[in-house]
C-alpha positions as CSV (number, residue, x, y, z in Angstrom):
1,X,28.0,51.4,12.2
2,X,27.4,52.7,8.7
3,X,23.1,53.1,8.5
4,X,24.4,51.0,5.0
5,X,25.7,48.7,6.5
6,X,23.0,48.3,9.1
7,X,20.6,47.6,6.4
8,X,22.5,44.8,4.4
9,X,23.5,42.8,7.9
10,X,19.9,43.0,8.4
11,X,19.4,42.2,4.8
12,X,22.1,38.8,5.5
13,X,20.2,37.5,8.4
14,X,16.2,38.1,7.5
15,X,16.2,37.6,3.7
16,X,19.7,35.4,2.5
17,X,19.5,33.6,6.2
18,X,23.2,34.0,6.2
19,X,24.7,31.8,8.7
20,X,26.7,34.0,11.9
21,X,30.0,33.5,10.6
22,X,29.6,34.9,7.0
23,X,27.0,37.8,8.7
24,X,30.1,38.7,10.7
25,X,32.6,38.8,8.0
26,X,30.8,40.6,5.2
27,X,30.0,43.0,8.1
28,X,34.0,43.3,9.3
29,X,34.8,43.7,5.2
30,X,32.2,46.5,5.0
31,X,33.2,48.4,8.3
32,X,37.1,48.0,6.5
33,X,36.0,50.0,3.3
34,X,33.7,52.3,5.3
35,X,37.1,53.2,7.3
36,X,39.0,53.5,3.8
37,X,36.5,55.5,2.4
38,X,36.1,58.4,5.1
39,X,40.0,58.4,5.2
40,X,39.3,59.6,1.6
41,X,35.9,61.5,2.4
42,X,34.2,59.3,-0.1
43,X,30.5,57.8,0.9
44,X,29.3,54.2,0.9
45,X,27.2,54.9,-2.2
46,X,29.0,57.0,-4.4
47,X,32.4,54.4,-4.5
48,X,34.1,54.0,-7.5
49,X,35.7,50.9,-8.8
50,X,38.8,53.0,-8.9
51,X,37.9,53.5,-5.2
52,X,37.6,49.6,-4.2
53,X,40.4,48.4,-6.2
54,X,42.6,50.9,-3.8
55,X,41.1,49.6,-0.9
56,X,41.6,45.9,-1.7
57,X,45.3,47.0,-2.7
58,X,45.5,48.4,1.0
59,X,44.7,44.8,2.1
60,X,46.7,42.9,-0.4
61,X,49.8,42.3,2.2
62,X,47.9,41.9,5.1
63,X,45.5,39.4,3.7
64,X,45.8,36.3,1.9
65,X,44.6,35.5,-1.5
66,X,41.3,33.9,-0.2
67,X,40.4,36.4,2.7
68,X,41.0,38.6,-0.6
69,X,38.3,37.0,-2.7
70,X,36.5,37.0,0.3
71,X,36.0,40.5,0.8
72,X,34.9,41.1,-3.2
73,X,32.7,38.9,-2.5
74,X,31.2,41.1,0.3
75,X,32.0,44.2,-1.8
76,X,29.4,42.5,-4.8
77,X,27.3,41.3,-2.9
78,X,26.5,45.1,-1.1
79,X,26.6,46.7,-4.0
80,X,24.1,44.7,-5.7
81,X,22.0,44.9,-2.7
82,X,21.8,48.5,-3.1
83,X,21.0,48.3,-6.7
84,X,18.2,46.5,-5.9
85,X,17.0,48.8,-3.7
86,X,17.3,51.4,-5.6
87,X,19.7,53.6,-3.8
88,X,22.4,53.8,-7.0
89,X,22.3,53.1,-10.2
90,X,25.2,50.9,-10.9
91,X,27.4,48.7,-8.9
92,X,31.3,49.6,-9.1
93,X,32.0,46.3,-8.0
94,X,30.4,44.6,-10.6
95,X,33.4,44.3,-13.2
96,X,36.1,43.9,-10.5
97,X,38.2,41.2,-11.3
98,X,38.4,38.6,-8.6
99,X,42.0,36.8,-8.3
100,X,43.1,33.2,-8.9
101,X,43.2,31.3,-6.1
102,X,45.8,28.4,-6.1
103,X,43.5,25.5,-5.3
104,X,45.4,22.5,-3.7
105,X,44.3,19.1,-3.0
106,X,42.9,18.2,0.9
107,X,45.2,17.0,3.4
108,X,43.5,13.4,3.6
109,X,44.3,12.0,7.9
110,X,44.9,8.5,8.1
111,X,42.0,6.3,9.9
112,X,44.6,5.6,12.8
113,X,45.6,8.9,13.1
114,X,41.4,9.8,13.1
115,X,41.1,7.5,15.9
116,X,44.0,8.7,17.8
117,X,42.8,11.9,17.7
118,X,39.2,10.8,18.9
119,X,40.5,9.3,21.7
120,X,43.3,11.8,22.8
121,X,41.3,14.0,25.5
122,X,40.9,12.2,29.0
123,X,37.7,10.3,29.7
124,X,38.1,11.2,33.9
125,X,37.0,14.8,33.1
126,X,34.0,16.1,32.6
127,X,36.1,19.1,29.9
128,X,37.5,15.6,28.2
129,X,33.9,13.5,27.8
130,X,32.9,16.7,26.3
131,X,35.8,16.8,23.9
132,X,35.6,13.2,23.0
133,X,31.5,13.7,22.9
134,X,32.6,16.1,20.2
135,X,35.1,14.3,18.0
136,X,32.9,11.2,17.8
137,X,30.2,13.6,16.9
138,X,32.3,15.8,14.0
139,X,33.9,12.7,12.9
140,X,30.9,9.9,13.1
141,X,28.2,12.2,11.6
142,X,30.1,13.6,9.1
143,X,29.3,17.5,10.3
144,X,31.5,21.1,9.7
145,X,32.8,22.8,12.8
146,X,30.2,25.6,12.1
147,X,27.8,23.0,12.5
148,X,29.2,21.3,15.4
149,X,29.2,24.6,18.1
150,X,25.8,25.7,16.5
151,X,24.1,22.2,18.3
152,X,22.2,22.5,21.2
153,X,20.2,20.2,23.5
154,X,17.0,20.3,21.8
155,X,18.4,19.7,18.1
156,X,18.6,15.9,19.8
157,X,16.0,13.2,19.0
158,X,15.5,9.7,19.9
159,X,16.2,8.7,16.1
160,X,17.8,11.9,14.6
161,X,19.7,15.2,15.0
162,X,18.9,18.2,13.4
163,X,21.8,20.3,12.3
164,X,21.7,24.0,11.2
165,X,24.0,24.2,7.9
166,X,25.3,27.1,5.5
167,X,22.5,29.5,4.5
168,X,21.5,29.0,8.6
169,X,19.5,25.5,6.1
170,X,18.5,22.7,8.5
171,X,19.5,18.8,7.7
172,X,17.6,15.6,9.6
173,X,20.8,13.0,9.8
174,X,18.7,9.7,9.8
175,X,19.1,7.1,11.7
176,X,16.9,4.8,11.7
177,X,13.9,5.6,9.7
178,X,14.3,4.1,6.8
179,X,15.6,0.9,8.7
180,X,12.5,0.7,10.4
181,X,10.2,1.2,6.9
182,X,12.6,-1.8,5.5
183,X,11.9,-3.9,8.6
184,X,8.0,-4.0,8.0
185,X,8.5,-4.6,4.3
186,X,10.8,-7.5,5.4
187,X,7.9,-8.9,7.3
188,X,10.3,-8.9,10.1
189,X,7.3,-7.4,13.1
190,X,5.2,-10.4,12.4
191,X,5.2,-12.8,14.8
192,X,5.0,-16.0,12.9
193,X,8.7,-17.6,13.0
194,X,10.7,-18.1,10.0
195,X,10.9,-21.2,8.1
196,X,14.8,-21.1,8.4
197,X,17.3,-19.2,9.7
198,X,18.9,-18.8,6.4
199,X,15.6,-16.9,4.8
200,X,15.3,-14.5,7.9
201,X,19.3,-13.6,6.7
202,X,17.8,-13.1,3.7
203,X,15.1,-11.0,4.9
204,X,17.7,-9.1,7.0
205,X,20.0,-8.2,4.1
206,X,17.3,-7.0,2.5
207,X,16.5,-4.3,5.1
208,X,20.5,-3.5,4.4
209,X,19.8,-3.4,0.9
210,X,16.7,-1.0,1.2
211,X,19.0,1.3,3.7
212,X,22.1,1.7,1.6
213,X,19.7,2.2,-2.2
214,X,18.0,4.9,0.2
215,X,21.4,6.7,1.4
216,X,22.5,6.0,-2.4
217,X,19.7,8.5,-3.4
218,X,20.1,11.2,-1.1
219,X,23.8,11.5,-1.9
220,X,23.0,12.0,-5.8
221,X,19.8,14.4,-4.7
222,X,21.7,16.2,-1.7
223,X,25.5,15.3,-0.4
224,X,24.7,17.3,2.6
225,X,22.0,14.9,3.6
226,X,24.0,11.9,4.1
227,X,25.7,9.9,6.6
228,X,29.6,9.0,6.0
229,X,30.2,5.9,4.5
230,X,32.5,3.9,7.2
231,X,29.6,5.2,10.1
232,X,26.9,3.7,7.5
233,X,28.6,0.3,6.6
234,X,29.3,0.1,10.6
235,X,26.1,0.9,11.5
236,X,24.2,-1.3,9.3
237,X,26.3,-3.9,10.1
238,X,25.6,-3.7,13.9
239,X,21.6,-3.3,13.2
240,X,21.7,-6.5,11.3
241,X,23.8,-8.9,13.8
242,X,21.3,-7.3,16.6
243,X,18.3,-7.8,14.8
244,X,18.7,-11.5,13.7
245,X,19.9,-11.8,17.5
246,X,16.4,-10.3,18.8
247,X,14.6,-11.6,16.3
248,X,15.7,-15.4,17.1
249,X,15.8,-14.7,20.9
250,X,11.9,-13.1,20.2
251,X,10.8,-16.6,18.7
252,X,11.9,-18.7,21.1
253,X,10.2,-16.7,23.9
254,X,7.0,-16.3,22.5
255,X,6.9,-19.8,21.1
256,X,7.8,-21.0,25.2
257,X,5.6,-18.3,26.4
258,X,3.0,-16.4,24.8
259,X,0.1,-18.0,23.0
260,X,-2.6,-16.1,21.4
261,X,-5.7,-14.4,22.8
262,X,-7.9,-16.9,23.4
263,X,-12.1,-16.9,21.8
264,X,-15.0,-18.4,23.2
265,X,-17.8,-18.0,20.9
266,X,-21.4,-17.8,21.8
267,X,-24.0,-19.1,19.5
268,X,-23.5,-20.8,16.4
269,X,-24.1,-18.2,13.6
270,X,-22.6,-18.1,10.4
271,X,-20.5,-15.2,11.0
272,X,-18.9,-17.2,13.7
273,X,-18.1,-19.9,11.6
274,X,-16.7,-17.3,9.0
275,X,-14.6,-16.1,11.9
276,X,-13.3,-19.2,13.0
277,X,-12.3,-20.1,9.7
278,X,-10.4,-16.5,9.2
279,X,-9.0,-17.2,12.4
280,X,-7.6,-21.1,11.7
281,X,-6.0,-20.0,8.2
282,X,-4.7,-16.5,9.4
283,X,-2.2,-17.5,12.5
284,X,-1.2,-14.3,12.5
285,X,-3.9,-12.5,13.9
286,X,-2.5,-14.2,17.4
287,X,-6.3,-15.7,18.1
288,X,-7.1,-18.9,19.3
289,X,-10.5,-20.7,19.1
290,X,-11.1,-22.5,22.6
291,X,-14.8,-23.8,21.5
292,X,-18.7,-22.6,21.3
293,X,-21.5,-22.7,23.6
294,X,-24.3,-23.1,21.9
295,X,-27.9,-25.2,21.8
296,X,-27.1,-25.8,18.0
297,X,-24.5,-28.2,17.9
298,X,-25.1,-29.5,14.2
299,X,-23.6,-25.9,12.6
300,X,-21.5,-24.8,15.6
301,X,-18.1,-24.5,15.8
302,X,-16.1,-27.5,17.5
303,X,-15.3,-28.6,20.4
304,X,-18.8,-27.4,21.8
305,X,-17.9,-26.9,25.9
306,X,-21.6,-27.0,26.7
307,X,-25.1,-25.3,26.1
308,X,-26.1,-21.5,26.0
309,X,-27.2,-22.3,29.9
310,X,-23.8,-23.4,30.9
311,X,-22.0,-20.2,29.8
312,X,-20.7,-18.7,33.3
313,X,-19.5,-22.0,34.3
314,X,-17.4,-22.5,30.6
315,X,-15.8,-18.7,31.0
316,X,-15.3,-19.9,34.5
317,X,-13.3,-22.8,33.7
318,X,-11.6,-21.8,30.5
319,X,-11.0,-17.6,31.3
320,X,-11.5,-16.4,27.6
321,X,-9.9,-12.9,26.7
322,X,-12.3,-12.2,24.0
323,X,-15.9,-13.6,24.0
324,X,-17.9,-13.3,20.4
325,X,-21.9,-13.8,20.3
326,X,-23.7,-14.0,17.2
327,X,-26.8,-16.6,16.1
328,X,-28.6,-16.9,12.7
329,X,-32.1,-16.5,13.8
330,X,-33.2,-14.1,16.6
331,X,-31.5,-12.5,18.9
332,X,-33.5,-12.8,21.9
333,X,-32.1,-16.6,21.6
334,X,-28.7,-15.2,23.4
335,X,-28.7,-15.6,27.3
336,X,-28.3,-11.9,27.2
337,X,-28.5,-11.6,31.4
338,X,-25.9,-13.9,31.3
339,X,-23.7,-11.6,29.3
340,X,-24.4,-8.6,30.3
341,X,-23.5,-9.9,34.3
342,X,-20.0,-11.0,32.5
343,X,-19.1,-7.8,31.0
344,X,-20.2,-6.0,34.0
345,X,-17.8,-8.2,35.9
346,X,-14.8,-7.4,33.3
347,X,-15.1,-10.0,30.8
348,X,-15.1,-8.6,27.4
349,X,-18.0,-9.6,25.2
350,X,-18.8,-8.4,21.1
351,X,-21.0,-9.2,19.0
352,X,-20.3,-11.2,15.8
353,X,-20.4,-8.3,13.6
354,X,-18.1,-6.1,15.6
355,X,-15.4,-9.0,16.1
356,X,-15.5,-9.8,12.2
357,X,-14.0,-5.9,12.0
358,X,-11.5,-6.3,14.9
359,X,-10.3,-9.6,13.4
360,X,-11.2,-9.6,10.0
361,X,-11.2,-6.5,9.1
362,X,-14.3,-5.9,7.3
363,X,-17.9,-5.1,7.8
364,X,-20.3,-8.2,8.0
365,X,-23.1,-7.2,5.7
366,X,-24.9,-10.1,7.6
367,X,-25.1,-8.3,10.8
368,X,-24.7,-4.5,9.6
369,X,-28.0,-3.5,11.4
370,X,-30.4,-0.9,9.4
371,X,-30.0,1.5,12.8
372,X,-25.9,1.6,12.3
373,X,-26.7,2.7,8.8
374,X,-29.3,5.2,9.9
375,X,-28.5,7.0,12.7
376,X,-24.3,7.0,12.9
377,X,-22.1,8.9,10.4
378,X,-19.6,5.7,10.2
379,X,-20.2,5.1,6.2
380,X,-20.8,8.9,5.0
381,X,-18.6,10.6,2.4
382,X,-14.8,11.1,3.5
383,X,-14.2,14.7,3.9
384,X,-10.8,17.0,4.6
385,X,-8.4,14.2,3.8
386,X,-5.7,16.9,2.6
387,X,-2.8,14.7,3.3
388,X,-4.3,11.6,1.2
389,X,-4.7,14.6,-1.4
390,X,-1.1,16.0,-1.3
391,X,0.1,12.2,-1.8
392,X,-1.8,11.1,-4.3
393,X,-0.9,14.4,-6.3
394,X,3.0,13.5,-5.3
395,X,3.1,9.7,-6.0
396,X,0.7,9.9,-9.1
397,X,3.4,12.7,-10.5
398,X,6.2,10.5,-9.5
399,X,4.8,7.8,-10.7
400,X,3.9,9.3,-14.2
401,X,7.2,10.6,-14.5
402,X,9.3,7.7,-13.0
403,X,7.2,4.8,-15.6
404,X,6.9,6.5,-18.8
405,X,9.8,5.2,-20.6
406,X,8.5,1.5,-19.6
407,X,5.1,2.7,-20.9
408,X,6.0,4.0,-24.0
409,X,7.5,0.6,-24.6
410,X,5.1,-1.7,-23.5
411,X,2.4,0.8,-25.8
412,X,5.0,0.1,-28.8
413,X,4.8,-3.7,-28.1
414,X,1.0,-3.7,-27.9
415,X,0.9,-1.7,-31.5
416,X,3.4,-4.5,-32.8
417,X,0.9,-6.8,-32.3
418,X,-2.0,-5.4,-34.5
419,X,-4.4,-4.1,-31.2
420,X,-4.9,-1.0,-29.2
421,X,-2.6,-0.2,-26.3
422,X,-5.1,1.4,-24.2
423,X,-8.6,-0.1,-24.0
424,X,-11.7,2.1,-22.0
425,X,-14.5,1.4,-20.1
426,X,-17.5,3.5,-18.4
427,X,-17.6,3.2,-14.7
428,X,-19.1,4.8,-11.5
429,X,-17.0,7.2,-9.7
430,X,-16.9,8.7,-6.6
431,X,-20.7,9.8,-4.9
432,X,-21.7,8.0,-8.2
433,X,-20.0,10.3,-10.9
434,X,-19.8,9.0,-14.3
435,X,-15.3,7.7,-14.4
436,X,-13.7,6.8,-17.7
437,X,-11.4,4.1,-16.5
438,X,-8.2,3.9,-19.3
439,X,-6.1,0.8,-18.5
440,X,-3.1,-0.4,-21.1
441,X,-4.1,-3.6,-22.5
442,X,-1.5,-6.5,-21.1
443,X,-2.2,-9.9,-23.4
444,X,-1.6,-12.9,-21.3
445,X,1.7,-14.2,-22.8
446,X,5.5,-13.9,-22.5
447,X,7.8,-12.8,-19.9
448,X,6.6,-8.9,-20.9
449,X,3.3,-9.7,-19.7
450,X,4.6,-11.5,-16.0
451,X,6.9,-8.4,-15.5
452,X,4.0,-5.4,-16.8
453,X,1.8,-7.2,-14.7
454,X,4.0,-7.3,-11.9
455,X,4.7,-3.6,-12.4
456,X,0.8,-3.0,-12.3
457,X,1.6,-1.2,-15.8
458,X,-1.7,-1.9,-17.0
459,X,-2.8,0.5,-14.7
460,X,-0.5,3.5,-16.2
461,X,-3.3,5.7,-18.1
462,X,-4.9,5.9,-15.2
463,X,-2.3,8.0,-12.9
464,X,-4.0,10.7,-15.1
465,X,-7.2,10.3,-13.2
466,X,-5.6,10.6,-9.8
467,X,-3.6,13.5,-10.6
468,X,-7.1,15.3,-12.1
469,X,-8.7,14.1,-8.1
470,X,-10.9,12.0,-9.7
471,X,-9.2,8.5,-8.2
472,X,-6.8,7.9,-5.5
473,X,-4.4,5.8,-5.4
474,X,-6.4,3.3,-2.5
475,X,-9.7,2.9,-2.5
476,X,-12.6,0.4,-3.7
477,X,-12.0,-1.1,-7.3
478,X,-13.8,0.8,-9.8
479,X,-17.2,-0.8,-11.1
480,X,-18.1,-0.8,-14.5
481,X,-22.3,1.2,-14.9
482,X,-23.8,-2.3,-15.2
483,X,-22.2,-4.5,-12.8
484,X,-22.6,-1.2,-10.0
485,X,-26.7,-1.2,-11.4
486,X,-26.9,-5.1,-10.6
487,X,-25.1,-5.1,-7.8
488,X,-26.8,-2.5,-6.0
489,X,-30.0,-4.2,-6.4
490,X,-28.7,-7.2,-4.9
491,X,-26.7,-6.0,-1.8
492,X,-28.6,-2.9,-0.3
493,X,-25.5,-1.4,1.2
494,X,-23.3,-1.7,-1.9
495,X,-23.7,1.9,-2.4
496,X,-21.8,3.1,0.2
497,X,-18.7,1.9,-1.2
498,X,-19.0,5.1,-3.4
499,X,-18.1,7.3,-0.1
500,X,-15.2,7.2,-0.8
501,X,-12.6,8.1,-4.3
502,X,-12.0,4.7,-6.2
503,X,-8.4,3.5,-6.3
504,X,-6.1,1.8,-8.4
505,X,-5.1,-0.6,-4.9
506,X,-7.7,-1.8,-3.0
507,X,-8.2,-2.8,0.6
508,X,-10.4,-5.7,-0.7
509,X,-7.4,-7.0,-2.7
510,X,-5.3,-8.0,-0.5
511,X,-7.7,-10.3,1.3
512,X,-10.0,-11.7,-1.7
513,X,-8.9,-13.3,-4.4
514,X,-9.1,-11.1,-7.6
515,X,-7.9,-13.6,-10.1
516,X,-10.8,-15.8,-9.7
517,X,-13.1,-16.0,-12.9
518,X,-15.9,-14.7,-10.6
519,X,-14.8,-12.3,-7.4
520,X,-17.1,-12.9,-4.4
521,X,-18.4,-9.4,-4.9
522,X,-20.1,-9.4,-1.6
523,X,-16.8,-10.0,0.5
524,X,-15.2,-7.7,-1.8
525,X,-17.9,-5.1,-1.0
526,X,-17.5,-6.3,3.1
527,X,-13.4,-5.2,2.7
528,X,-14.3,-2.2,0.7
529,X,-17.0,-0.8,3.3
530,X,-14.5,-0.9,6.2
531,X,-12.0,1.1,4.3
532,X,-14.8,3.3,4.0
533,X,-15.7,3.4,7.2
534,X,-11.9,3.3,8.8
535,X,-10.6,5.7,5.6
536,X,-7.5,7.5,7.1
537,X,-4.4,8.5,6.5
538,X,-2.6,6.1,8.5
539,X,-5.1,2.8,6.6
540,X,-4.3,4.6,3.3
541,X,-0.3,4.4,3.8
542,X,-0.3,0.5,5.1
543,X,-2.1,-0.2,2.2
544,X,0.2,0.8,0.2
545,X,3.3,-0.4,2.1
546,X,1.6,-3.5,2.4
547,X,1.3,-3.4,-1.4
548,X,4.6,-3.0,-1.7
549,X,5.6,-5.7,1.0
550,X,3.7,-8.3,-0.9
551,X,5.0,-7.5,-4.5
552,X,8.9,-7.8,-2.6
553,X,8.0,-11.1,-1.2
């Protein structure tokens, strides 16, 4: 081969990631010309157009009017590659003139005759399974042929395959992904039953709904991406007759079988009565208060099954899976031989504080022991969250983009109405850093106001402040300088709340209620520590997904 042409295959496969089959044409054109060319005793590089119109004029009744255009196309694209490397000066196949080719409409195959073709080779050979394996394949997932013989072994997933495309480009074909993302938002993992059969259709179409929007947008962002319609529509179909099958089948069984984990509590502290209550209202944590045990029965939680002496005998009789211990006044008031034998004995025992986290999920100022604070690193400042970073820069830009016709109107609205659409106030940022908070002023009136407020518009301006790193898009609820001064005199460990970037969602608000006239700012500051303390990735995208799974409901 040509030391040319050596060069621009390696050029193909390295640098344009040409797939095999257009490396080994452009290569076979080349070799052609080079062939032409010595028959003439004319180098690669010093070609004239004169020179390639001949040669494709030797080709012109051995070659069809596309394999024609083809090998131009391999002609420019050499000779441009050699311009670029500086090896000529000009490119004589820069103003050849490529011929029309008659473009005609597809064949179109009937569905039967799809099908009859599908099922043509044998299924009692192995040669035929593999034949049939690979018409459902090229057929069901939509793939070229290049595509097809290009798979191997490994390119299979439990939920996707990955196919190598033109340009040697790889495409995920999902499968059930999104489906699974739409399930949670339907609520559809909880393990409460549904009211009616009818609403969990309902929930059911909407994980159809969320499914086909979803394959919607990859076809107008990328047509390669998506899967054919009739192998959609069929699949979808399927997913939703199984699911409502399991999901009805799940519900009987648990309700006949499985009950929740069952608490005995030990003491009668207020943080067990705060958990009891959490659990009574809150089914679907899947706990279940058996009683206390406790010398206090006046604030205890009822039924009480006996006294802090009879506590081996009650977890004899009633087997607990979790056992809680917590009291008001000192500690030494727990029969702490008694529970230490039952957790040596494989009984699992907590303390008040730690179950109120596991349950609850937030941090009992009550019992957050000075030591905790002191000597472990579980409240200090989040550090190398890169991917909570990269996706509040992404959904802050998205969001900016996405919302700024509907801003721009509701900021015209606003003006109509004689006041100022964006209204500022002074708060404490992250480690304490002075934050302007900018939120669009949403009067409480109208349909406009129900849907901005749905649409958390108010909180618009500030997208700005996430995108500059200076907010994320979860974390604690910004605090004005006066209210975080007051407050921090009044709960010592308020101020660890700052560890981490304020957000525009919170983990407090979807557990307190923020349209009270007065927030219980120390549960609020409870929820807010244990994001702190549990601030992850994985925390940061259930929050918003949950979010989002509320707003739908």
């Amino acid at each position: 081969m040509h030391p040319e042409i050596e060069e621009f295959a390696a050029h193909l496969a390295q640098v344009e990631r040409a797939s095999p089959q257009t490396e080994r044409a452009y290569v076979s054109d080349l070799r052609q010309l080079a062939s032409f060319l010595d028959e003439r005793g004319t180098p690669l590089d010093a070609a004239t157009r004169d020179d390639l119109r001949a040669f494709l004029a030797s080709r012109f009744a051995a070659n069809s009017a596309a394999t024609l255009a083809r090998k131009q196309a391999s002609l420019r694209a050499f000779y441009e590659h050699r311009v670029r490397m500086g090896h000529i000066a000009d490119s004589p196949a820069r103003r050849l003139v490529f011929p029309r080719r008659r473009v005609s409409l597809p064949n179109v195959v009937a569905v039967d005759d799809c099908f009859a073709i599908v099922e043509a080779p044998p299924a009692r050979t192995a040669a035929g399974l593999r034949d049939r394996a690979a018409l459902e394949l090229l057929y069901g997932a939509g793939l070229r042929v290049s595509e097809l013989v290009g798979l191997d072994l490994a390119d299979l997933s439990q939920d996707a395959l990955r196919v190598r495309g033109k340009g040697r480009k790889e495409r995920l074909v999902p499968l059930v992904a999104v489906m699974i993302a739409a399930i949670y938002i339907a609520d559809l993992y909880s393990r409460r039953p549904a009211e009616s059969r009818i609403y969990r259709a309902q929930q059911l179409s909407l994980v159809a709904g969320v499914a086909l929007l979803f394959e919607a947008f990859l076809s107008w962002a990328d047509a390669d991406a998506i899967l054919p319609r009739n192998l959609m529509i069929a699949g979808i179909g399927l997913s939703m007759v199984s699911l409502f099958v399991w999901r009805t089948l799940l519900e009987a069984i648990l309700q006949r079988f499985a009950g929740g984990r069952s608490v005995l509590l030990v003491g009668a502290g207020a943080t067990l009565r705060e958990l009891a209550d959490h659990i009574a209202t809150h089914p679907e944590v899947d706990f279940t208060v058996l009683g206390s045990v406790t010398n206090t029965t006046g604030t205890a939680v009822p039924p009480v099954l006996g006294s802090l002496s009879d506590l081996r005998d009650v977890v004899r009789e009633v087997k607990p899976d979790l056992i809680v211990a917590g009291v008001d006044e000192n500690r030494e008031q727990l029969p702490i031989s008694d529970l230490l034998d039952l957790r040596f004995s494989g009984a699992t025992v907590e303390e008040a504080g730690t179950a109120c986290e596991l349950i609850c999920h937030r941090v009992s100022a009550r019992d957050l022991r000075p030591a905790r604070v002191l000597f472990t690193r579980e409240f200090d400042p989040a550090t190398g969250q890169l991917l909570i970073l990269i996706a509040d820069r992404a959904i802050a830009s998205a969001l900016l983009i996405l919302e700024s016709p509907l801003a721009l109107i509701w900021a015209a609205v606003v003006l109509a109405t004689g006041q100022k659409p964006i209204e500022s106030r002074a708060c404490v940022g992250f480690r304490g850093a002075p934050l302007t908070i900018r939120r669009f002023r949403v009067p409480r009136w109208g349909l406009a106001s129900k849907i901005a407020l749905a649409l958390r518009l108010e909180c618009y301006p500030d997208l700005w402040n996430v995108l500059r790193g200076r907010m994320s898009m979860v974390g604690p609820r910004p605090a004005s300088v006066a209210a975080d001064a007051e407050l921090s005199r009044a709960i010592p460990v308020y101020e660890y709340r700052r560890n981490v970037k304020p957000g525009l969602a919170s983990w407090a608000e979807l557990h307190v209620e923020m349209s009270e006239p007065v927030p219980d700012s120390l549960r609020e500051m409870e929820y807010d520590l244990y994001y702190v303390r549990c601030h992850s990735p994985s925390l940061y995208a259930f929050r918003l997904l949950h979010g989002f799974r509320q707003r739908t409901g």
